[in-house]
C-alpha positions in Angstrom: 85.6 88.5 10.1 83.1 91.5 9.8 83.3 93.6 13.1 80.5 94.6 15.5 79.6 98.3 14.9 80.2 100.5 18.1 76.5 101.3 18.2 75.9 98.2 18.8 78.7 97.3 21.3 77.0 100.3 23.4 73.5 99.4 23.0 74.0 95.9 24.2 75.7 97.2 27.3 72.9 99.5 28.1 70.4 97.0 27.5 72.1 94.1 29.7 71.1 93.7 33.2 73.5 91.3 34.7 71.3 90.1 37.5 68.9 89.0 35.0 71.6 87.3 32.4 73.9 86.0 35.4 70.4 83.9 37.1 70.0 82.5 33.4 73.3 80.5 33.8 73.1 79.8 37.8 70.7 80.2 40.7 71.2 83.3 42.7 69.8 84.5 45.7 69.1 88.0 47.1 72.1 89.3 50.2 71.2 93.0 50.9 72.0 95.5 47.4 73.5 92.4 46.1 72.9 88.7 44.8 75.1 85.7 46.1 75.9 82.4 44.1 78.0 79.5 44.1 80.7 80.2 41.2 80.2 78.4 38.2 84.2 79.0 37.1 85.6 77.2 40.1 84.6 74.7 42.9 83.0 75.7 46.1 80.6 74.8 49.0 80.2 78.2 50.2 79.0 81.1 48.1 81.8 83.6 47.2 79.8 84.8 44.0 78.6 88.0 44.3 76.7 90.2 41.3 75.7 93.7 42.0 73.3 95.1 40.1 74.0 98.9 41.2 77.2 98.4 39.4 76.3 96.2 36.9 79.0 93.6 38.0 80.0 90.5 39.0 82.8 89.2 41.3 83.7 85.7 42.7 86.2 86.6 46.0 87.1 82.7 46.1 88.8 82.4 42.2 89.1 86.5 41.7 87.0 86.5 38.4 84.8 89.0 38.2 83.8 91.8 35.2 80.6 92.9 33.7 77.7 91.3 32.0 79.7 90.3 28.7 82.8 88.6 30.5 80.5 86.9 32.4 79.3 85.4 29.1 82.7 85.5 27.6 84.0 83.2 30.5 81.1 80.9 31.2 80.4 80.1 27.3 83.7 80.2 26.6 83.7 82.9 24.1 85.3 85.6 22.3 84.0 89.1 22.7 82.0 89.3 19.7 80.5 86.3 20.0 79.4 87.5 23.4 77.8 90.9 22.5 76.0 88.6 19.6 74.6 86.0 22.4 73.5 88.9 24.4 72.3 91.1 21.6 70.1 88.1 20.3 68.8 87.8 24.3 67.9 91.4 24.7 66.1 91.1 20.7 69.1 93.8 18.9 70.3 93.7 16.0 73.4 93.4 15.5 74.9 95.9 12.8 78.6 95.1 11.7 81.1 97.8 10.0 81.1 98.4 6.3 84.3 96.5 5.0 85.6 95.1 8.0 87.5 92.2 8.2 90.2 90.7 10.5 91.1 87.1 9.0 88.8 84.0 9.7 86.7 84.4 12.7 84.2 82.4 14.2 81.4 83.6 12.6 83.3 82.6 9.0 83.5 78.8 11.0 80.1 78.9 12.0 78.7 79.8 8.5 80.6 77.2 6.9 79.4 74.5 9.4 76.2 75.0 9.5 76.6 75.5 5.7 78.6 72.0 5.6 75.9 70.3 7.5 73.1 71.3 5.5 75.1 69.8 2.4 75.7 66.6 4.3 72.1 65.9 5.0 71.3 66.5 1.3 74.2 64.0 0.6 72.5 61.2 2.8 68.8 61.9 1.5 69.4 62.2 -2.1 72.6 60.9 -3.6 72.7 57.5 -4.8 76.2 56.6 -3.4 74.6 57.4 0.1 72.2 54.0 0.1 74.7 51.9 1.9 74.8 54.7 4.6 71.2 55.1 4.8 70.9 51.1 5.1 73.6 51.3 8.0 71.3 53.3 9.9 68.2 52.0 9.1 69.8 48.7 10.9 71.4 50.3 13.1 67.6 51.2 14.5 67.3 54.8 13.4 64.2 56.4 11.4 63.6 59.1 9.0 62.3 61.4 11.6 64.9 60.6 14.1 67.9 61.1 11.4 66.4 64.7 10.1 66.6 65.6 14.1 69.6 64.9 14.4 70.8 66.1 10.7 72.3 62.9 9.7 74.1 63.3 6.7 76.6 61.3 4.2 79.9 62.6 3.2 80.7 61.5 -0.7 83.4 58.7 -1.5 85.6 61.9 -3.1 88.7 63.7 -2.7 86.7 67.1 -3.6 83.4 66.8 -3.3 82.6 68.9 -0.6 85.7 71.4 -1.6 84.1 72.2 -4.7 80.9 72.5 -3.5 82.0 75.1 -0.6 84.0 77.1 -3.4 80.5 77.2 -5.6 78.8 78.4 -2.4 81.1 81.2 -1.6 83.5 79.5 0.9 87.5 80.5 0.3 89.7 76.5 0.5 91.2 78.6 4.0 87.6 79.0 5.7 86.8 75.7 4.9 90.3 74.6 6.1 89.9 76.2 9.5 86.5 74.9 10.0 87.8 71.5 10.0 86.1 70.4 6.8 89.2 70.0 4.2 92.7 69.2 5.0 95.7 71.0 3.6 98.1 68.9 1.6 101.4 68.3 3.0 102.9 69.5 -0.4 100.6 73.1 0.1 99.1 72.2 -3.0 95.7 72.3 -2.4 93.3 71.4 0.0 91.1 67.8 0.3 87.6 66.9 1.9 88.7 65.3 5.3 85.6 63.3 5.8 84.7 60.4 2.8 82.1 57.7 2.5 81.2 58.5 5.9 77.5 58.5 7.5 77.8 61.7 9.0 76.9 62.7 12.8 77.1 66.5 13.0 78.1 68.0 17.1 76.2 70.7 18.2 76.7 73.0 21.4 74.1 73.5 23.9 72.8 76.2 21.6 72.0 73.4 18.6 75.2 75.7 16.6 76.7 72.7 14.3 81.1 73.2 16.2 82.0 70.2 14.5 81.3 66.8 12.6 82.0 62.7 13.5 81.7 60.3 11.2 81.9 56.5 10.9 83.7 53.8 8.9 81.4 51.9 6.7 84.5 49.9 4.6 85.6 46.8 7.1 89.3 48.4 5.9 88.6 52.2 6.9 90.7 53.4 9.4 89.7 55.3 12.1 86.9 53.6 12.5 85.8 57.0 14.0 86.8 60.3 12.9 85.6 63.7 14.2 86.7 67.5 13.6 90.0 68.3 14.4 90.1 71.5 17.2 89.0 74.4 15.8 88.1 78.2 16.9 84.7 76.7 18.0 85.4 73.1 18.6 87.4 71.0 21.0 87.1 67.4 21.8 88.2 67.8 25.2 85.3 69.6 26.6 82.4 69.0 23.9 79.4 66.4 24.0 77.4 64.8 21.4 74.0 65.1 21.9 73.9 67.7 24.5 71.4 70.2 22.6 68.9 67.3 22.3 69.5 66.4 26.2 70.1 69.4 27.8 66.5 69.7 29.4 66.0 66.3 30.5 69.3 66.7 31.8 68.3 70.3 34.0 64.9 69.1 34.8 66.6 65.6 36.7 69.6 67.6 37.2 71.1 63.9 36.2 73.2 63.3 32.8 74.2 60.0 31.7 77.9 59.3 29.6 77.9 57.1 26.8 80.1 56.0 24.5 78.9 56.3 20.9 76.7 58.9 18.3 74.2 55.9 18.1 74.4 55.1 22.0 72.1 58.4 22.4 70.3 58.8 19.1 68.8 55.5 19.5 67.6 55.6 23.0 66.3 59.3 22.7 64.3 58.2 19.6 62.7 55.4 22.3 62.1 58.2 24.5 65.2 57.5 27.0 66.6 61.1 27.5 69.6 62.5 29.1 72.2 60.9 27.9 74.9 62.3 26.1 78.8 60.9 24.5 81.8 61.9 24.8 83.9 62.5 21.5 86.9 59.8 21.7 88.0 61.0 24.9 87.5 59.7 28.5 85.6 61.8 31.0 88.0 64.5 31.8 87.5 67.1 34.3 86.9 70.3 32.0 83.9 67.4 31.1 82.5 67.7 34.7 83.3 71.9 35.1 80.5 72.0 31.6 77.9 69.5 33.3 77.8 70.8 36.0 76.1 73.8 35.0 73.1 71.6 34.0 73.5 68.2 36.5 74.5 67.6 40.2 74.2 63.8 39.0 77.1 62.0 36.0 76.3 58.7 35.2 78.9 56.5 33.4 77.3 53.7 31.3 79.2 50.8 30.8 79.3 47.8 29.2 79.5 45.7 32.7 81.9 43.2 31.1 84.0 45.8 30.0 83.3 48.3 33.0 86.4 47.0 35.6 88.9 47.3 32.5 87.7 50.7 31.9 87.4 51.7 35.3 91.1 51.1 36.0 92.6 52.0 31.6 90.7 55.8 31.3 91.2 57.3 35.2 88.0 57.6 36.4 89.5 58.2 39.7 90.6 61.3 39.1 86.9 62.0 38.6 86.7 61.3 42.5 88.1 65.1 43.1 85.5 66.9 41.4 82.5 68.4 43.5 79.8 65.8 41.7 78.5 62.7 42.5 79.4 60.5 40.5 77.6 56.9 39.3 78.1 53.7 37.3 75.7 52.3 35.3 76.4 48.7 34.2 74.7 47.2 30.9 74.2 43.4 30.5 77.3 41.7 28.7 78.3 42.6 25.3 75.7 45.4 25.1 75.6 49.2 24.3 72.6 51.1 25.0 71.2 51.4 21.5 71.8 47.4 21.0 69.9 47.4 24.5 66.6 49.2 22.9 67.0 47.2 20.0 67.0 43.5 21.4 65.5 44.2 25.0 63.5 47.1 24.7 63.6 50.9 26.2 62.0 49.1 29.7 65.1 47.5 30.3 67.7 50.4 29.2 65.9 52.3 32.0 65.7 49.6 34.5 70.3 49.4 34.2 70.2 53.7 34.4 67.8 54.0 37.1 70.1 51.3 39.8 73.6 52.9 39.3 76.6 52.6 41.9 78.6 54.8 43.5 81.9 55.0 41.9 83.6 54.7 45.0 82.2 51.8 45.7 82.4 50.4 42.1 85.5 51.1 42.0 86.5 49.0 44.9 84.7 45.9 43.2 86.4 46.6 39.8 89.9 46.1 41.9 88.4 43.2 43.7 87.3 41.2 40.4 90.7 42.2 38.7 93.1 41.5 41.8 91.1 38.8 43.9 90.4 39.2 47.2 91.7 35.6 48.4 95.3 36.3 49.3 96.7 39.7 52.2 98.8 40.1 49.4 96.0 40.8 46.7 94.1 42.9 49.4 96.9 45.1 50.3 97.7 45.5 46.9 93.5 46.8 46.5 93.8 49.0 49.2 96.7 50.5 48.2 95.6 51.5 44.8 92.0 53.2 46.8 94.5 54.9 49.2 95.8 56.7 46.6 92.1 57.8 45.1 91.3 59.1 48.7 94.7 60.7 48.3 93.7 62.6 45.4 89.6 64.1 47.3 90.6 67.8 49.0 87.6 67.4 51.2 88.7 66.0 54.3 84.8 65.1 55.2 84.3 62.7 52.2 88.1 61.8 52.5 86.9 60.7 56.3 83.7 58.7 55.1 85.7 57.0 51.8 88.4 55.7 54.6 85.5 54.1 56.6 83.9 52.5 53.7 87.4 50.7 53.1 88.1 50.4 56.4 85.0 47.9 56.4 85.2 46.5 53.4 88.3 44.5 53.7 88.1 44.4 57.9 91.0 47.0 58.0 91.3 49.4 61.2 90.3 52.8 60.1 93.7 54.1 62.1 96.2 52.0 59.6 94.3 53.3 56.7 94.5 57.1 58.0 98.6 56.8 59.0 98.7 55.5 55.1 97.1 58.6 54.1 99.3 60.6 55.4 102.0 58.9 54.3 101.1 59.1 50.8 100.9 62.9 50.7 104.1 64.0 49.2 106.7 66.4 50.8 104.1 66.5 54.3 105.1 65.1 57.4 102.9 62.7 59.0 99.9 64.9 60.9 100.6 66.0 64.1 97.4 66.5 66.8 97.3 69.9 67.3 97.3 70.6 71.2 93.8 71.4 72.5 93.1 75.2 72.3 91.9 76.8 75.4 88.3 76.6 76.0 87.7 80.6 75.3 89.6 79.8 71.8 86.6 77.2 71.5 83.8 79.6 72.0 84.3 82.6 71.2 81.4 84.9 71.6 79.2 85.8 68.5 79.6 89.4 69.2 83.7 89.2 69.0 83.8 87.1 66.1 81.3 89.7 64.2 83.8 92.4 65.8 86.6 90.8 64.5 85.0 89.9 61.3 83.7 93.1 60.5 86.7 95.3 61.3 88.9 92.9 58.8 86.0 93.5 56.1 86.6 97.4 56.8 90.1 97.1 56.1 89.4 95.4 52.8 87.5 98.5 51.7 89.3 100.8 52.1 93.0 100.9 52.4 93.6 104.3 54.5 91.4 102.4 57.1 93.6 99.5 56.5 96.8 101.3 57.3 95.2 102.9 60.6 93.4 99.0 61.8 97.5 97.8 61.1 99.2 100.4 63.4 96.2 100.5 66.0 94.9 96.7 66.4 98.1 93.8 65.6 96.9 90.1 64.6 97.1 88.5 68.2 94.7 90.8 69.6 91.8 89.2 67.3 89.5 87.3 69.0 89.9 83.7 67.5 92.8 81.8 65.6 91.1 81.6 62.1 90.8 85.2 62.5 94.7 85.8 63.3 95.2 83.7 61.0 93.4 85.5 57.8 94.5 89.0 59.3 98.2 88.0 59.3 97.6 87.3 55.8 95.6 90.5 55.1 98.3 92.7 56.7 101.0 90.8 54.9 99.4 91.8 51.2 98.7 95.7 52.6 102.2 95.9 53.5 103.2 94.3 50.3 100.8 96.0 47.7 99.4 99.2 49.8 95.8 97.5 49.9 94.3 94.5 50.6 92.6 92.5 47.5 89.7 90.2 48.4 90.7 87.4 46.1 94.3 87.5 46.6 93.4 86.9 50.3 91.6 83.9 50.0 93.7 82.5 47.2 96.5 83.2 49.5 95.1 81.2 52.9 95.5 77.9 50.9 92.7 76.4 53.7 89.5 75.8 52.7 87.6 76.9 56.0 89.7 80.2 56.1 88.9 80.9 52.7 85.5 80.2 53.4 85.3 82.7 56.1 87.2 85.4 54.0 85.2 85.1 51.4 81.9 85.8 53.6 84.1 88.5 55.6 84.3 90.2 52.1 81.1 90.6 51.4 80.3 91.9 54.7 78.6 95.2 53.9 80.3 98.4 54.6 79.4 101.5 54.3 82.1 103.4 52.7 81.3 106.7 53.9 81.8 105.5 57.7 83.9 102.7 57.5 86.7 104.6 59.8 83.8 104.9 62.2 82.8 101.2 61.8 86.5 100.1 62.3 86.9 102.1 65.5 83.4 100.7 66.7 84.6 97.0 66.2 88.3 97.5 67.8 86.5 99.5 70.8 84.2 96.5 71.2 86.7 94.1 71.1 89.5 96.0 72.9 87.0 96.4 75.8 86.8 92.6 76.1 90.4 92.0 76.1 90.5 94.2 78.5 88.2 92.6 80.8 89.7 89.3 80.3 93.2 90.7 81.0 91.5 92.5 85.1 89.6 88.8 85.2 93.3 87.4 84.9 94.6 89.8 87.2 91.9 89.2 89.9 92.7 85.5 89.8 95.4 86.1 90.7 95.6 89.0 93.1 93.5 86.8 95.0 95.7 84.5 95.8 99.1 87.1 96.4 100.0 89.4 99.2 98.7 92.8 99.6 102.0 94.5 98.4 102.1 92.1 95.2 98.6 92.7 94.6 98.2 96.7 94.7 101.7 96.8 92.2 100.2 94.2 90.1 96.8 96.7 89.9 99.3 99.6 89.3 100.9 98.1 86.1 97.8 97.1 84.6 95.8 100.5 85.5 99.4 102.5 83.8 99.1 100.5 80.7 95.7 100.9 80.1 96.4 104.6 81.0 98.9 105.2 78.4 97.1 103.4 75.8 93.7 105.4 76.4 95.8 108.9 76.4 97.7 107.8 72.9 94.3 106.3 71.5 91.3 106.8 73.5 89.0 104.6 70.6 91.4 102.0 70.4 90.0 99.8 72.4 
């Protein structure tokens, strides 16, 4: 692999400005010096995404990622470095100069070259060799035109052991390039490579860039097994989190911020070509969730289509279940009987294909009907044995909200009290005891006033800058004197990692909590802005503020009671609290 030159490793990272290449990938909006986001590299509801230009950086305080501009695009494009500074250099119009003799094995630009080399072969294949008729025939039935298959680059892969082996050798390839590429296959013997794809109509995979990663072809012979066959996982390609069709759909699918799964190569060439757009396939896989963590860069919306024979099988065999977890609504789409989208255009027109996409279901709720038709609904037995199997999806949502709205749905869809259905729930989560109603905290604990909780909120953000002001707010202001139990709570964390490490580390603090609404608040409590040349005065400022109110709830306390003892009681009971406040004004005047 030729290497980047320096020159132009350091004029891409002058160029850059990572505000401007971040807001490319994921809206941002503008919080003082900085810009906040929700982080594309894990799930949230609350921003924790933070870029700062000044710095030229990014950092996500809820999953700890964070770097310049060219992680960033190592990590959301899921990248090498090189490949980076090219994506970026070819975004900021450089030119990217390599060094003179420099190689370091097969790297991605060697697979690249050779794919998009392979495909170009391919297409030639299918357009001019006689062999390819039966394959241009297939597809001419199958519904698909000559302008539709050179969109596409629809090729033909010859009935040959070698064909496209020789071929890459003539054009400069080495059998290993080829090999890691995915193209030929090593013999077991290591004797020499073969072509892996043969008398195949060929469906090449692109990435959301239109880059050819990797190939799928189909059986034509009734005998040819698979019936399917795609690129094996290479440097640029995986199965697991690719799409077909994605480069071709990727605006409908931004502009409706809705994407449709389908099954099959044909189930999106042949609707796009009838002007029904967004829909993309998966590669031989089910839906899987590093699926969902792609689309949703580009869709708040998935649509499964199904088959609506088919759909209940499927709905229980492939785990779309587990789908029920990820933050994205989720749909089902059903297709009449024995249909797949393309044989939809073909024999009832595009009208109808978008009449089935545009009245989808709610999984949830599909779900539940799937389990009905398969089970019955006639018998307790059969209903208990429904509900049980939908517990256990619940089970599996870590938002308690939606977990809450899922158990009513259920509750009143098979006339079960929302209580049982709850005590099952808890139940069901392994290795916790059954929930427990926390006692009712105090009323102040229910309200406690804006200007503590900024205090409090504040003063733990001053401790995450700097750690000699986290060593002073440690020995000068203890946990239980916060103003608020989610506040005690993420400050007993705080002060357990700066007694541990020597500092406190924004994401190791909210990873740490392990509860979603206190990492919520310690990930807006760490972008609280501080100003680093007066954070000791800020710190002292906030415990001042909020020892004075302690104080005044401690002489309310006292007067409550002083009213109702005897005159001796009451002037020793003023003497005790007048000598501690005393002492702890002469040893620390600020503190409170």
């Amino acid at each position: 692999m030729a290497l980047i030159a320096d020159e132009t490793v350091l004029e891409v990272k002058r160029s850059v400005d990572i505000h401007e290449i971040v807001s490319g990938y994921i809206p941002l909006k503008r919080a003082g010096a900085s810009y906040k986001g929700l982080c594309p590299f894990h799930e949230e509801k609350t921003p924790s995404f933070i870029v700062t230009p000044q710095r030229q950086t990014f950092k996500c305080f809820g999953c700890n990622k964070g770097g310049d501009a060219i992680s960033f695009v190592m990590a959301y494009e899921n990248v090498d470095y090189p490949e980076a500074i090219r994506i970026l250099a070819e975004r900021t119009g450089i030119t990217v100069k390599y060094k003179e003799g420099g190689k370091d094995g097969i790297g991605r630009d060697d697979v690249y070259r050779a794919l998009e080399w392979a495909q170009e072969t391919f297409r030639g294949m299918l357009l001019k060799a006689p062999e390819a008729g039966t394959a241009r025939e297939f597809l001419a039935r199958r519904g698909v035109n000559d302008e539709t298959s050179e969109l596409f680059k629809l090729g033909y892969s010859m009935d040959s052991w070698d064909a496209l082996l020789q071929r890459g050798r003539k054009a400069g390839f080495d059998d290993k390039t080829l090999a890691a590429a995915g193209l030929v296959v090593e013999r077991e013997n290591k004797s020499g490579f073969y072509d892996r794809f043969r008398g195949r109509p060929i469906f090449p995979i692109h990435d959301a860039r239109a880059r050819a990663i990797g190939f799928g072809a189909r059986a034509l012979k009734p005998g040819d097994q698979p019936k399917f066959l795609n690129s094996p996982e290479t440097a640029v390609f995986s199965k697991g989190r690719g799409f077909y069709g994605l480069n071709h759909s990727r605006e409908e699918i931004e502009k409706t911020r809705t994407v449709y799964i389908v099954e099959g190569y044909l189930d999106v060439i042949v609707p796009f070509q009838a002007g029904v757009k967004g829909l993309v396939a998966t590669l031989g896989t089910a839906l899987t969730k590093d699926h969902l963590k792609i689309l949703r860069r580009y869709a708040d919306k998935v649509v499964l289509v199904f088959d609506s024979d088919a759909a209940g099988q499927k709905a229980s065999e492939r785990g779309l279940d587990l789908l029920l977890s990820e933050n994205v609504d989720i749909f089902v789409a059903g297709l009449p009987p024995g249909l797949d989208t393309d044989d939809v255009i073909v024999k009832e027109g595009p009208d109808r294909l978008r009449e089935c996409l545009e009245k989808p279901r709610e999984i949830f709720g599909f779900l539940m009907d799937a389990l009905s038709a398969k089970h019955g609904v006639e018998t307790p037995a059969a209903k208990a044995r429904i509900v049980e199997e939908m517990v256990d999806r619940i089970n599996q949502i870590p938002d308690p909200v939606k977990q809450e709205i899922l158990v009513q749905q259920l509750a009143e869809k098979f006339g079960i009290e929302e209580r049982s259905l709850r005590g099952k729930l808890a139940r069901k989560r392994e290795g916790e005891p059954e929930p427990v109603a926390a006692p009712r905290p105090p009323e102040a604990e229910l309200k406690t006033p804006p200007v503590l909780e900024k205090a409090g909120r504040e003063l733990l953000a001053c401790a995450i800058a700097d750690k000699a002001v986290a060593t002073l707010i440690r020995a000068e202001f203890p946990v239980e004197r916060y103003p608020s139990e989610m506040l005690r709570k993420i400050a007993a964390t705080a002060y357990g990692l700066a007694e541990k490490n020597g500092e406190i580390n924004a994401g190791d603090l909210v990873a740490l909590l392990q509860d979603a609404a206190a990492m919520e608040v310690a990930a807006e409590i760490a972008d609280v802005e501080i100003d680093r040349e007066k954070v000791e005065t800020q710190a002292r400022g906030c415990m001042l503020t909020l020892g004075l109110a302690e104080a005044k709830r401690e002489y309310n306390g006292i007067q409550g009671r002083l009213n109702e003892a005897s005159e001796d009681v009451q002037r020793e009971q003023l003497r005790k609290f007048m000598e501690t406040k005393g002492a702890k004004a002469r040893v620390n005047p600020k503190a409170f």
